[in-house]
N, C-alpha and C positions, 0 to 999 in steps of 0.2 A: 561927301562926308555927311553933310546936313541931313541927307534922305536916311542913310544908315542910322545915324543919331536918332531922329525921329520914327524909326521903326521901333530903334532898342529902348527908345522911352514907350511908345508906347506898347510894347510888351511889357515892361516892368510894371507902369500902371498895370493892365490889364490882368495883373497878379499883386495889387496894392503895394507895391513895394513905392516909398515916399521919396525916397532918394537916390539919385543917379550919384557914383561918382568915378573918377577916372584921375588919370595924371597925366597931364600933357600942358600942351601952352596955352595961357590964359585969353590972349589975342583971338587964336583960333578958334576957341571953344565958348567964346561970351557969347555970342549970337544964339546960341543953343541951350543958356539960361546958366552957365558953368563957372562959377565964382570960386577965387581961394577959398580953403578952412583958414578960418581967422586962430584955429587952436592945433594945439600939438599931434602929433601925428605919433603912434606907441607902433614900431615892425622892429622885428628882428635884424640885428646888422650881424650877417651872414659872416662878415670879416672877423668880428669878435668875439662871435656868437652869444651875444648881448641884449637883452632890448632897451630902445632908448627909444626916447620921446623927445621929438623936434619938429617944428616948424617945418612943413614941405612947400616950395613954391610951386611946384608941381603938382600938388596935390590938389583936385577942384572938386564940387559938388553943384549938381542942381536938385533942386527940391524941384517933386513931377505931381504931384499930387494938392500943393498950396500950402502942404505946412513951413513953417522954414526949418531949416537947418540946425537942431538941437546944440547948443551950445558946451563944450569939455571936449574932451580929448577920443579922436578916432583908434580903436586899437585892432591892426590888419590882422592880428592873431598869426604872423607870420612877415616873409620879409619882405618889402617893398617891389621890387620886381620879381 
């Protein structure tokens, strides 16, 4: 997984894109720089068809480029899976 990881960061760099992010478990995904959003997460809940803004434990980001990770709320502009 690490190798994959490492390719798709560095494609993204390679297109200045600053930020990796993904949802999955945080255990698995530290090693490869993948840290919670400390802030609320804005997707569509497909069930209500609602947008809401919550906290995803799931939700991780790495910053690929050295800046950090912009502070306020992620909005997926749709639904979470």
């Amino acid at each position: 997984m690490r190798i994959g990881l490492r390719q798709a960061h560095d494609w993204l760099r390679g297109r200045g894109v600053p930020i990796a992010m993904l949802f999955g478990d945080r255990q698995i995904y530290a090693s490869s720089g993948y840290r919670p959003l400390p802030d609320p997460v804005r997707s569509l809940d497909l069930e209500t068809s609602s947008w809401q803004a919550r906290r995803l434990d799931l939700a991780l980001a790495a910053p690929l480029l050295g800046q950090p990770i912009p502070a306020g709320p992620i909005d997926l502009a749709g639904p979470v899976w």
